[in-house]
C-alpha positions as CSV (number, residue, x, y, z in Angstrom):
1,X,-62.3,28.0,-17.6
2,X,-63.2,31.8,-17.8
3,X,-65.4,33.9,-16.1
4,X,-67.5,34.2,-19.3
5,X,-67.1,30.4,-20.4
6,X,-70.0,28.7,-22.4
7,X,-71.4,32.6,-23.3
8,X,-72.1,34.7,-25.9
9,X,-71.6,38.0,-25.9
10,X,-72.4,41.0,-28.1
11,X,-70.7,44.0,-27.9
12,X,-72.0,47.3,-29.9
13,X,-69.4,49.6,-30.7
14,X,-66.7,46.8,-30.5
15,X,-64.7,48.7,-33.4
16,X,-63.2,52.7,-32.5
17,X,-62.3,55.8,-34.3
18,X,-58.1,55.6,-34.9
19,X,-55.8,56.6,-32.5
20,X,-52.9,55.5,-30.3
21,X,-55.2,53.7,-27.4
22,X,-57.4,51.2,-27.5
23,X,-61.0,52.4,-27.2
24,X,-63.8,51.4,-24.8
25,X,-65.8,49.1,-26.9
26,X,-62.5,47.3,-28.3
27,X,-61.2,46.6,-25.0
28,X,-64.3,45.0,-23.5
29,X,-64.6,42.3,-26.8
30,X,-61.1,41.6,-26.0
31,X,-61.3,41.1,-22.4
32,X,-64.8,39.1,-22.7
33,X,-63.0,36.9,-25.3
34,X,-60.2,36.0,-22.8
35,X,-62.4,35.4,-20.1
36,X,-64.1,32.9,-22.7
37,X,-66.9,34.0,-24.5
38,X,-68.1,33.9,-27.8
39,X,-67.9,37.4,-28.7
40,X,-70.2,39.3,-31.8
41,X,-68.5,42.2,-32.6
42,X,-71.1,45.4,-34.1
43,X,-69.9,48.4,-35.4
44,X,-71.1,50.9,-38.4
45,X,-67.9,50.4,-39.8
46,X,-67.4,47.0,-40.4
47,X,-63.4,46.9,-41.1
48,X,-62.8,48.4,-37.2
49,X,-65.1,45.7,-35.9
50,X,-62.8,43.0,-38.4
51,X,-59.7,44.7,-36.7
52,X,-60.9,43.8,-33.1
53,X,-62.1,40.3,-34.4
54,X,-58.6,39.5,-35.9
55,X,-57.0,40.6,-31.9
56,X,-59.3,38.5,-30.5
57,X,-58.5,35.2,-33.1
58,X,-54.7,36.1,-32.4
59,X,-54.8,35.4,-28.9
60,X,-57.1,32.7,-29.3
61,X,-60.5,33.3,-28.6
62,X,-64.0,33.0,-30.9
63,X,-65.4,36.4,-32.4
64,X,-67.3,37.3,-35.6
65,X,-67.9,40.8,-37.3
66,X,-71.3,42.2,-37.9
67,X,-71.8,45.7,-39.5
68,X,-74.9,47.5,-38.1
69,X,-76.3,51.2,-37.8
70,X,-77.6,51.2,-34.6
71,X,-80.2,54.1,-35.0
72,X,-82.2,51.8,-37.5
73,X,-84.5,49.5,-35.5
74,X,-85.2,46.9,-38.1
75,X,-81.4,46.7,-38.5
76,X,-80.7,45.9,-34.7
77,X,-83.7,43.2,-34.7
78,X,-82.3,41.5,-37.5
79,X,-78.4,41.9,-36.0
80,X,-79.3,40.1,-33.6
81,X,-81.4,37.3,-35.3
82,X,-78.5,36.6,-37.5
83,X,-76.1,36.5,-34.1
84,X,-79.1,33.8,-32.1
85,X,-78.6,32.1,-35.9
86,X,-75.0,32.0,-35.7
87,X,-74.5,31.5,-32.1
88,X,-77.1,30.0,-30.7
89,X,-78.3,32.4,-27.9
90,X,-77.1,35.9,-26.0
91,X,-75.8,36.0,-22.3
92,X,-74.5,39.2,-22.5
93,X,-75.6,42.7,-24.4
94,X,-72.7,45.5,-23.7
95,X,-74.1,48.8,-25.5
96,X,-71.0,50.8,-25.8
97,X,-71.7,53.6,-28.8
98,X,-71.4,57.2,-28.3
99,X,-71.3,60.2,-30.0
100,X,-71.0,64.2,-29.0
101,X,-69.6,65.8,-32.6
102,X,-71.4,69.3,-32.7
103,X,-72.5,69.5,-29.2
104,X,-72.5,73.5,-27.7
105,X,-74.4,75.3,-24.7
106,X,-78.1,75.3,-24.1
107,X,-78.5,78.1,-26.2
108,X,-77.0,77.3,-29.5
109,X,-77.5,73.5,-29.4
110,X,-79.0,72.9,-32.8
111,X,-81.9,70.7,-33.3
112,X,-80.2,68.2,-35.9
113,X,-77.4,67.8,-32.9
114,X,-79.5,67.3,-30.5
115,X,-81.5,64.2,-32.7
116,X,-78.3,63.0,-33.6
117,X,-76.7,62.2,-30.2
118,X,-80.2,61.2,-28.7
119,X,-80.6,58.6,-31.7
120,X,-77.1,57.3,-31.4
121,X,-76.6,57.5,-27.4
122,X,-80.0,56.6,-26.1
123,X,-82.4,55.4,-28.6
124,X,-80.1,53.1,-29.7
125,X,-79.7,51.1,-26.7
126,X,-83.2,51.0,-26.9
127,X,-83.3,49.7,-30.2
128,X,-80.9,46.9,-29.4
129,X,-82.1,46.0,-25.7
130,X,-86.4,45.9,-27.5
131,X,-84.2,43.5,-29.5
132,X,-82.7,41.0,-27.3
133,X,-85.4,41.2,-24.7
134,X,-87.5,38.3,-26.0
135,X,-84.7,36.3,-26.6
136,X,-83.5,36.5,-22.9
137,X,-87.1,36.4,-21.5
138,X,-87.6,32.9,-22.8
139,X,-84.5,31.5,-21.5
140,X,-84.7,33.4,-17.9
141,X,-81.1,34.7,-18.2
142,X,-79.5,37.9,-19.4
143,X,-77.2,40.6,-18.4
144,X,-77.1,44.2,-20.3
145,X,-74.7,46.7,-19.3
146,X,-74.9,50.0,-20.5
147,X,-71.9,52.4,-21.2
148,X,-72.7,55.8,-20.1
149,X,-70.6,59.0,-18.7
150,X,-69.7,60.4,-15.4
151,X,-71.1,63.8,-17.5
152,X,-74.4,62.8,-16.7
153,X,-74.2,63.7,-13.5
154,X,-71.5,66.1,-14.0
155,X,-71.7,70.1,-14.1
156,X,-71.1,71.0,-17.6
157,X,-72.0,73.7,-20.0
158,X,-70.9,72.8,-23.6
159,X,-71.9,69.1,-24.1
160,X,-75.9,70.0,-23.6
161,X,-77.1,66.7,-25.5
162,X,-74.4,64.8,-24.6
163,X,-74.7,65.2,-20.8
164,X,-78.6,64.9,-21.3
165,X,-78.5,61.9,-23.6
166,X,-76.4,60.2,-20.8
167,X,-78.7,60.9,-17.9
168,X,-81.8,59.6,-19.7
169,X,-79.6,56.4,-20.3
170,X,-78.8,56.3,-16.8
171,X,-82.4,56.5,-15.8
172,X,-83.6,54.0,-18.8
173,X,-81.5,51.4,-17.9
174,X,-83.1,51.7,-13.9
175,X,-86.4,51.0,-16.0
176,X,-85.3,48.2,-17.9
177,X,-83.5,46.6,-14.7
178,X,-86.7,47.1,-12.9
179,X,-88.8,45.8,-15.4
180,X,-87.1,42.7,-16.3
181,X,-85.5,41.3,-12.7
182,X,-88.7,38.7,-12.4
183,X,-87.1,37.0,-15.9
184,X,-83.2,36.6,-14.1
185,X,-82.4,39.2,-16.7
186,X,-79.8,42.1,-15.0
187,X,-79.3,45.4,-16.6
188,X,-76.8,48.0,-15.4
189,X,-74.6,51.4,-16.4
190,X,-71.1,52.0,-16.2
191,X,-70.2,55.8,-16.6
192,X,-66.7,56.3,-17.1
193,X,-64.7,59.0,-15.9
194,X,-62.1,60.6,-18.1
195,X,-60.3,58.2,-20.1
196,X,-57.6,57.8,-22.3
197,X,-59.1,56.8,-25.4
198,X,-59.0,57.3,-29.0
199,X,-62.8,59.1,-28.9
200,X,-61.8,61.3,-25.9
201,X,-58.4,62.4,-27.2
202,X,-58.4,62.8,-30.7
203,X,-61.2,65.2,-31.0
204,X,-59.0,67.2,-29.6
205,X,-55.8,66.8,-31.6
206,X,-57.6,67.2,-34.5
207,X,-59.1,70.6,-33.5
208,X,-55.2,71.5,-33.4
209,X,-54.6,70.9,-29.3
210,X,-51.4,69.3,-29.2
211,X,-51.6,66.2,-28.0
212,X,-49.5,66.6,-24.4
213,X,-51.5,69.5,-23.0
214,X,-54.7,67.8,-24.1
215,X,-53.5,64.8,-22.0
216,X,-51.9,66.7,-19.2
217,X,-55.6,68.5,-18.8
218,X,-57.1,65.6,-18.5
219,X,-55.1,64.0,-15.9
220,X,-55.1,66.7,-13.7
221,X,-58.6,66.5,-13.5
222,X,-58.5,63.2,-12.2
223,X,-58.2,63.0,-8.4
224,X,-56.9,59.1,-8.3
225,X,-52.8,59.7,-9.1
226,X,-53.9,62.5,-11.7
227,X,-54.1,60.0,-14.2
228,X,-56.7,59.7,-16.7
229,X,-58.4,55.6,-16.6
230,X,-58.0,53.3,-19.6
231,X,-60.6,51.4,-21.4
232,X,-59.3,48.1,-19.8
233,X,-60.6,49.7,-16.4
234,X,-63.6,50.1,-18.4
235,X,-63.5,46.5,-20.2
236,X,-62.4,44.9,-16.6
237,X,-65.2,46.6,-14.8
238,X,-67.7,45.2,-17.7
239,X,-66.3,41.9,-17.0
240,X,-67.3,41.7,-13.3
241,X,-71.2,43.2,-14.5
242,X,-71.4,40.5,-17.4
243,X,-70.0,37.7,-14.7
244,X,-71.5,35.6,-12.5
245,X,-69.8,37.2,-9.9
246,X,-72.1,40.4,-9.9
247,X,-75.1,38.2,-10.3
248,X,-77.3,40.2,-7.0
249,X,-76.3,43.5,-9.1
250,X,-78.7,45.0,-11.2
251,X,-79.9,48.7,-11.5
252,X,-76.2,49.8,-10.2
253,X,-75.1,52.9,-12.1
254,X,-71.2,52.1,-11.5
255,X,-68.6,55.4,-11.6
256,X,-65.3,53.9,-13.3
257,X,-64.0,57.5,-13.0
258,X,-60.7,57.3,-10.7
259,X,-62.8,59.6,-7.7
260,X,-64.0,61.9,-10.3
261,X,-67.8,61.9,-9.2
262,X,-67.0,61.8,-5.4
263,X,-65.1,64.8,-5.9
264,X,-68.0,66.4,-7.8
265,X,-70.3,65.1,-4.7
Protein backbone atom coordinates (compact mmCIF):
# COMPACT_ATOMS: atom_id res chain seq x y z
CA UNK A 1 0.00 0.00 0.00
CA UNK A 2 1.19 3.60 -0.93
CA UNK A 3 1.28 6.61 0.86
CA UNK A 4 -1.43 7.96 -1.46
CA UNK A 5 -3.57 4.62 -1.69
CA UNK A 6 -7.39 4.77 -2.17
CA UNK A 7 -6.83 8.75 -3.47
CA UNK A 8 -7.32 10.81 -6.17
CA UNK A 9 -5.31 13.17 -7.24
CA UNK A 10 -5.33 16.05 -9.71
CA UNK A 11 -2.38 17.56 -10.81
CA UNK A 12 -2.48 20.91 -13.08
CA UNK A 13 0.35 21.37 -15.24
CA UNK A 14 1.08 17.47 -15.19
CA UNK A 15 2.36 17.79 -19.01
CA UNK A 16 5.88 20.24 -19.64
CA UNK A 17 7.43 22.19 -22.35
CA UNK A 18 10.30 19.69 -24.22
CA UNK A 19 13.50 19.24 -22.99
CA UNK A 20 15.99 16.78 -21.64
CA UNK A 21 14.54 16.67 -17.78
CA UNK A 22 11.48 15.90 -16.56
CA UNK A 23 9.53 18.98 -15.45
CA UNK A 24 7.87 19.78 -12.14
CA UNK A 25 4.34 18.94 -12.81
CA UNK A 26 5.38 15.58 -14.72
CA UNK A 27 7.34 14.35 -11.85
CA UNK A 28 4.73 14.88 -9.09
CA UNK A 29 1.84 12.75 -11.32
CA UNK A 30 4.48 10.17 -11.60
CA UNK A 31 5.53 10.00 -8.12
CA UNK A 32 1.65 10.34 -6.75
CA UNK A 33 0.93 7.38 -9.07
CA UNK A 34 3.59 5.18 -7.48
CA UNK A 35 2.70 5.96 -4.18
CA UNK A 36 -0.95 4.82 -5.35
CA UNK A 37 -3.22 7.33 -6.40
CA UNK A 38 -5.51 7.83 -9.03
CA UNK A 39 -3.94 10.51 -10.83
CA UNK A 40 -5.98 13.34 -13.32
CA UNK A 41 -3.53 14.70 -15.43
CA UNK A 42 -4.48 18.69 -16.79
CA UNK A 43 -2.56 20.41 -19.10
CA UNK A 44 -3.44 23.14 -22.04
CA UNK A 45 -1.85 20.85 -24.25
CA UNK A 46 -3.49 17.73 -24.06
CA UNK A 47 -0.70 15.39 -25.93
CA UNK A 48 2.05 16.41 -22.98
CA UNK A 49 -0.55 15.47 -20.37
CA UNK A 50 -1.13 11.92 -22.68
CA UNK A 51 2.72 11.60 -22.56
CA UNK A 52 2.87 11.64 -18.66
CA UNK A 53 -0.38 9.39 -18.57
CA UNK A 54 1.25 6.71 -20.79
CA UNK A 55 4.65 6.81 -18.04
CA UNK A 56 2.44 6.51 -15.40
CA UNK A 57 0.29 3.20 -17.22
CA UNK A 58 3.93 1.84 -18.01
CA UNK A 59 4.91 1.39 -14.65
CA UNK A 60 1.65 0.46 -13.56
CA UNK A 61 -0.43 2.91 -12.01
CA UNK A 62 -4.12 4.59 -12.89
CA UNK A 63 -4.13 8.14 -14.69
CA UNK A 64 -6.36 9.86 -17.26
CA UNK A 65 -5.70 13.07 -19.48
CA UNK A 66 -7.77 16.06 -19.31
CA UNK A 67 -7.03 19.25 -21.49
CA UNK A 68 -7.92 22.53 -19.75
CA UNK A 69 -6.94 26.33 -19.97
CA UNK A 70 -6.65 27.23 -16.61
CA UNK A 71 -7.33 31.08 -16.95
CA UNK A 72 -11.04 30.22 -17.96
CA UNK A 73 -13.09 29.73 -14.80
CA UNK A 74 -16.02 27.91 -16.28
CA UNK A 75 -13.42 25.54 -17.80
CA UNK A 76 -11.75 24.64 -14.37
CA UNK A 77 -15.44 24.06 -12.70
CA UNK A 78 -16.38 21.84 -15.29
CA UNK A 79 -12.64 19.94 -15.27
CA UNK A 80 -13.24 19.06 -12.31
CA UNK A 81 -16.92 17.93 -12.52
CA UNK A 82 -15.95 15.66 -15.24
CA UNK A 83 -12.80 14.26 -12.89
CA UNK A 84 -15.62 13.88 -9.37
CA UNK A 85 -17.63 12.06 -12.57
CA UNK A 86 -14.87 9.91 -13.55
CA UNK A 87 -13.29 9.32 -10.25
CA UNK A 88 -15.50 9.57 -7.81
CA UNK A 89 -14.00 12.38 -5.46
CA UNK A 90 -10.59 14.57 -5.04
CA UNK A 91 -8.09 14.06 -2.07
CA UNK A 92 -5.51 15.95 -3.52
CA UNK A 93 -5.32 19.36 -5.77
CA UNK A 94 -1.45 20.09 -6.80
CA UNK A 95 -1.52 23.55 -8.86
CA UNK A 96 1.72 23.41 -10.58
CA UNK A 97 1.36 25.99 -13.82
CA UNK A 98 3.68 28.73 -14.34
CA UNK A 99 4.61 31.16 -16.70
CA UNK A 100 7.25 34.32 -16.88
CA UNK A 101 7.66 34.69 -21.06
CA UNK A 102 8.10 38.59 -21.49
CA UNK A 103 8.80 39.49 -18.00
CA UNK A 104 11.38 42.84 -17.61
CA UNK A 105 12.10 45.43 -14.77
CA UNK A 106 9.52 47.63 -13.07
CA UNK A 107 9.78 50.08 -15.52
CA UNK A 108 9.20 48.48 -18.80
CA UNK A 109 6.93 45.63 -17.66
CA UNK A 110 4.12 45.85 -20.09
CA UNK A 111 0.57 45.70 -19.05
CA UNK A 112 -0.50 42.56 -21.34
CA UNK A 113 2.61 40.77 -19.39
CA UNK A 114 1.77 41.57 -16.39
CA UNK A 115 -2.22 40.09 -16.98
CA UNK A 116 -0.78 37.28 -18.48
CA UNK A 117 1.40 35.83 -15.68
CA UNK A 118 -1.10 37.07 -12.95
CA UNK A 119 -3.98 35.06 -14.94
CA UNK A 120 -1.90 32.00 -15.42
CA UNK A 121 0.25 31.99 -11.98
CA UNK A 122 -2.24 33.30 -9.52
CA UNK A 123 -5.70 33.62 -10.65
CA UNK A 124 -5.59 30.38 -11.80
CA UNK A 125 -5.12 28.60 -8.74
CA UNK A 126 -7.87 30.52 -7.75
CA UNK A 127 -9.98 29.34 -10.41
CA UNK A 128 -9.25 25.74 -9.66
CA UNK A 129 -9.12 25.79 -5.68
CA UNK A 130 -13.09 28.06 -5.96
CA UNK A 131 -13.45 24.80 -7.91
CA UNK A 132 -12.74 21.92 -5.77
CA UNK A 133 -13.60 23.74 -2.52
CA UNK A 134 -17.21 22.48 -2.34
CA UNK A 135 -16.38 19.27 -3.28
CA UNK A 136 -13.87 18.90 -0.30
CA UNK A 137 -16.03 20.89 2.17
CA UNK A 138 -18.74 18.22 1.99
CA UNK A 139 -16.58 15.38 2.54
CA UNK A 140 -14.29 17.18 5.48
CA UNK A 141 -11.10 16.16 3.70
CA UNK A 142 -8.74 17.82 1.24
CA UNK A 143 -5.15 18.75 0.77
CA UNK A 144 -4.04 21.66 -1.91
CA UNK A 145 -0.50 22.31 -2.48
CA UNK A 146 0.51 25.11 -4.24
CA UNK A 147 3.71 25.36 -6.54
CA UNK A 148 5.29 28.65 -6.16
CA UNK A 149 9.09 30.16 -6.34
CA UNK A 150 11.81 30.91 -4.01
CA UNK A 151 11.66 34.33 -6.30
CA UNK A 152 8.96 35.50 -4.29
CA UNK A 153 10.89 36.22 -1.67
CA UNK A 154 13.92 36.61 -3.58
CA UNK A 155 15.78 39.95 -4.67
CA UNK A 156 15.28 40.24 -8.25
CA UNK A 157 15.04 42.92 -10.84
CA UNK A 158 13.93 41.47 -14.25
CA UNK A 159 11.05 38.95 -13.43
CA UNK A 160 8.66 41.98 -11.90
CA UNK A 161 5.37 39.94 -12.49
CA UNK A 162 6.78 36.85 -11.97
CA UNK A 163 8.26 37.46 -8.56
CA UNK A 164 4.93 39.44 -7.68
CA UNK A 165 2.54 36.83 -9.01
CA UNK A 166 4.46 34.29 -6.75
CA UNK A 167 4.24 36.33 -3.52
CA UNK A 168 0.44 36.96 -3.85
CA UNK A 169 0.30 33.04 -4.29
CA UNK A 170 2.28 32.57 -1.33
CA UNK A 171 0.03 34.91 0.68
CA UNK A 172 -3.30 33.41 -1.05
CA UNK A 173 -2.70 30.06 -0.19
CA UNK A 174 -2.18 31.40 3.88
CA UNK A 175 -5.87 32.59 3.17
CA UNK A 176 -7.17 29.65 1.82
CA UNK A 177 -5.34 27.45 4.61
CA UNK A 178 -6.84 29.71 7.13
CA UNK A 179 -10.09 29.78 5.89
CA UNK A 180 -10.74 26.24 5.26
CA UNK A 181 -8.72 24.29 8.42
CA UNK A 182 -12.35 23.96 10.40
CA UNK A 183 -13.47 21.58 7.11
CA UNK A 184 -9.98 19.02 7.60
CA UNK A 185 -9.14 20.71 4.32
CA UNK A 186 -4.96 21.64 4.32
CA UNK A 187 -3.55 24.01 1.87
CA UNK A 188 0.12 24.78 1.50
CA UNK A 189 3.16 26.24 -1.06
CA UNK A 190 6.16 24.67 -2.13
CA UNK A 191 8.61 27.35 -3.69
CA UNK A 192 11.28 25.72 -5.37
CA UNK A 193 14.64 26.84 -5.65
CA UNK A 194 16.61 26.62 -8.95
CA UNK A 195 15.97 23.55 -10.69
CA UNK A 196 16.88 21.64 -13.43
CA UNK A 197 13.99 21.57 -15.60
CA UNK A 198 12.87 21.79 -18.95
CA UNK A 199 10.95 25.44 -18.13
CA UNK A 200 13.97 26.76 -16.26
CA UNK A 201 16.64 25.66 -18.89
CA UNK A 202 15.42 25.92 -22.17
CA UNK A 203 14.38 29.41 -22.11
CA UNK A 204 17.62 29.89 -22.10
CA UNK A 205 19.00 27.68 -24.82
CA UNK A 206 16.66 28.98 -27.00
CA UNK A 207 17.70 32.62 -26.44
CA UNK A 208 21.19 31.10 -27.85
CA UNK A 209 22.99 30.48 -24.12
CA UNK A 210 24.62 27.33 -24.61
CA UNK A 211 23.41 24.92 -22.67
CA UNK A 212 26.63 24.12 -20.21
CA UNK A 213 27.18 27.69 -19.01
CA UNK A 214 23.41 28.07 -18.58
CA UNK A 215 23.64 25.03 -16.21
CA UNK A 216 27.03 25.79 -14.70
CA UNK A 217 25.32 29.38 -13.60
CA UNK A 218 22.82 27.82 -12.11
CA UNK A 219 24.54 25.52 -10.02
CA UNK A 220 26.84 27.77 -8.72
CA UNK A 221 24.10 29.65 -7.35
CA UNK A 222 23.05 26.84 -5.37
CA UNK A 223 24.75 26.69 -1.96
CA UNK A 224 23.78 22.72 -1.18
CA UNK A 225 26.85 20.86 -3.39
CA UNK A 226 26.39 23.65 -6.14
CA UNK A 227 23.96 21.64 -7.75
CA UNK A 228 20.81 22.81 -9.10
CA UNK A 229 17.48 20.39 -7.41
CA UNK A 230 15.35 18.20 -9.72
CA UNK A 231 11.66 18.10 -10.06
CA UNK A 232 11.68 14.70 -8.19
CA UNK A 233 12.85 16.89 -5.05
CA UNK A 234 9.99 18.82 -5.95
CA UNK A 235 7.48 15.82 -6.75
CA UNK A 236 9.03 13.95 -3.42
CA UNK A 237 8.49 16.95 -1.29
CA UNK A 238 4.69 17.19 -2.81
CA UNK A 239 4.37 13.68 -1.77
CA UNK A 240 4.92 14.21 1.96
CA UNK A 241 2.32 17.62 1.75
CA UNK A 242 -0.43 15.43 -0.12
CA UNK A 243 0.32 12.42 2.57
CA UNK A 244 -0.97 11.65 5.61
CA UNK A 245 2.22 12.03 7.07
CA UNK A 246 2.04 15.95 6.99
CA UNK A 247 -1.51 15.84 8.10
CA UNK A 248 -0.81 18.81 11.28
CA UNK A 249 0.76 20.99 8.23
CA UNK A 250 -1.18 23.49 6.70
CA UNK A 251 -0.27 27.19 5.84
CA UNK A 252 3.61 26.00 5.53
CA UNK A 253 5.28 27.82 2.69
CA UNK A 254 8.06 25.08 2.25
CA UNK A 255 11.68 26.29 0.40
CA UNK A 256 12.73 23.08 -1.82
CA UNK A 257 15.64 25.29 -2.87
CA UNK A 258 19.00 23.35 -1.76
CA UNK A 259 19.81 26.54 1.05
CA UNK A 260 19.03 28.99 -1.47
CA UNK A 261 16.54 31.24 0.72
CA UNK A 262 18.65 30.83 3.99
CA UNK A 263 21.49 32.17 2.14
CA UNK A 264 19.28 35.04 0.87
CA UNK A 265 18.12 35.35 4.76
Amino acid sequence: MGRLANKTAVVVGGGQTPGDTIGNGRATAVRFAQEGAKVAVLDIALPRAQETVAMIEAEGGQAQAYALDVTDEAACLACVEQIIADFGHIDVLHNNVGIGAGDASPGRISEAVWDKIFATNTKSVMFMCKAVLPHMRERETGVITNISSVAAVAAASNITAYKASKAALNAYTQALAMNNAKYGIRANVIMPGLMQTPMAIEGYVAAGQPREEVIARRDAAVPLRAKMGSAWDVANAALFLASDEAGFITGVLLPVDGGQSAKIG
